[in-house]
N, C-alpha and C positions, 0 to 999 in steps of 0.2 A: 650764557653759561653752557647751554647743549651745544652751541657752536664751536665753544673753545674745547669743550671735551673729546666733540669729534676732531675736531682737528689735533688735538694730542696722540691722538690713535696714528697721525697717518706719517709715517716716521720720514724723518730727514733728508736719508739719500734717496725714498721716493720723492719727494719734494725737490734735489736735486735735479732730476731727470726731467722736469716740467719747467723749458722756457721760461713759460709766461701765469706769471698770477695775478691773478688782480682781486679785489673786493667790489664787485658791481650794486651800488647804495640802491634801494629802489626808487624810482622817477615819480616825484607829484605829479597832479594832475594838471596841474597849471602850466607844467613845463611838453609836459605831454599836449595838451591842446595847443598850444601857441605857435602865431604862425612864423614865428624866427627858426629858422633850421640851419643848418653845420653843412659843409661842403656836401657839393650833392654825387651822388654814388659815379657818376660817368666821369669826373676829375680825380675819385681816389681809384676807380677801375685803370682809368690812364698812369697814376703817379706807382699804382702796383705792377700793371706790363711793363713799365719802364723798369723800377725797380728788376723785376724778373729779367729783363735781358741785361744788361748788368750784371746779376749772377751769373748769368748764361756765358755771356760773354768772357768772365772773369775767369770758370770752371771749364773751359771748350778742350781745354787740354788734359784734360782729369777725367774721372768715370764719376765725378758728383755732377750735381746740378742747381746746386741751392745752400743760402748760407748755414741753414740746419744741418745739412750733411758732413761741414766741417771737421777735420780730425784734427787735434790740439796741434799740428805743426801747421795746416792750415789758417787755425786760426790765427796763429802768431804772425805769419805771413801778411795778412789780409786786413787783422783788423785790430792790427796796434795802434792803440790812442795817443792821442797828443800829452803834452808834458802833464798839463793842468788835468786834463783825464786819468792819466796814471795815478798823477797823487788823488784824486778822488777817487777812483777805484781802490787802491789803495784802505783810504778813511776807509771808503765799506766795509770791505775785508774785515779790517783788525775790528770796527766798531759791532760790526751784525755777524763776525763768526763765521763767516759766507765761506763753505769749501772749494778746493779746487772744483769741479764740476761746475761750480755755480759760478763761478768766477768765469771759466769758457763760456758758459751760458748766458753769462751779460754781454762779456765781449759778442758775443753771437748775434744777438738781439741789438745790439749798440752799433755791429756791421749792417743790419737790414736798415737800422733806421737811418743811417747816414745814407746809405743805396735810394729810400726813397726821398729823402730832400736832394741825390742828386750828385753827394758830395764823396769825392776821389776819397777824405781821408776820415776818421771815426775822430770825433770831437769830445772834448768833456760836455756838451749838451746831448750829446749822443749817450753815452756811456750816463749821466743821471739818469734819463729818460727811463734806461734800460733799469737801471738799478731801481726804479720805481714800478717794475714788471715784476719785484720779487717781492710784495706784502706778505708772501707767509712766513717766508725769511725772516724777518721783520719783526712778528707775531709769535716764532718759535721763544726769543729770547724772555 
């Protein structure tokens, strides 16, 4: 209840302007002590410089450097999705209310992720991924 209060306070086009949201669950103990762990920091250190020269390389003719610095003709350029991703972005849109802003802001977020799997083009796995970056979106409705 105090959570959702405060979040009614913190209004929409500021919510806009923030990439990335997420709702981080807190971790049991059991998941915490155990000795299975997720890719380890030196493979997602590499899959991120990779990523980064890739923007680099992408931007070398431009005064940006990075997928965040995109300007909406950028993005249209860079990180138009595939058919199946349009109409899923698309659903989002009309279903969660999502404004222009947020709408560059997936596509944005849906370019980085395609950059660290590697891949030339923004996928409809790309573009869900992304649109799973906006739970407060989500939680406004």
């Amino acid at each position: 209840m105090h959570i959702q209060r405060y979040r009614s306070k913190v209004s929409g086009p500021l919510l806009d302007r923030i990439d990335i949201h997420v709702e981080v669950p807190p971790v049991k103990y059991k998941e915490l002590s155990s000795e299975t762990g997720g890719e380890n920091s030196s493979s997602i250190r590499n899959r991120v410089n990779s990523a980064r020269d890739i923007q680099k390389n992408r931007f070398s003719k431009s005064s940006i450097y990075s997928n965040a610095q995109m300007t909406p003709r950028y993005v249209r350029k860079f990180s138009k999705p595939d058919e199946s991703g349009l109409k899923l972005l698309e659903t989002a849109i009309d279903k969660l209310g999502l404004s222009a802003r947020a709408y560059d802001r997936i596509l944005k977020v849906a370019r980085t992720i395609a950059d660290l799997e590697q891949s030339e083009n923004v996928l409809s796995n790309h573009i869900s991924e992304a649109i799973q970056y906006r739970s407060l979106d989500r939680e406004v409705l």
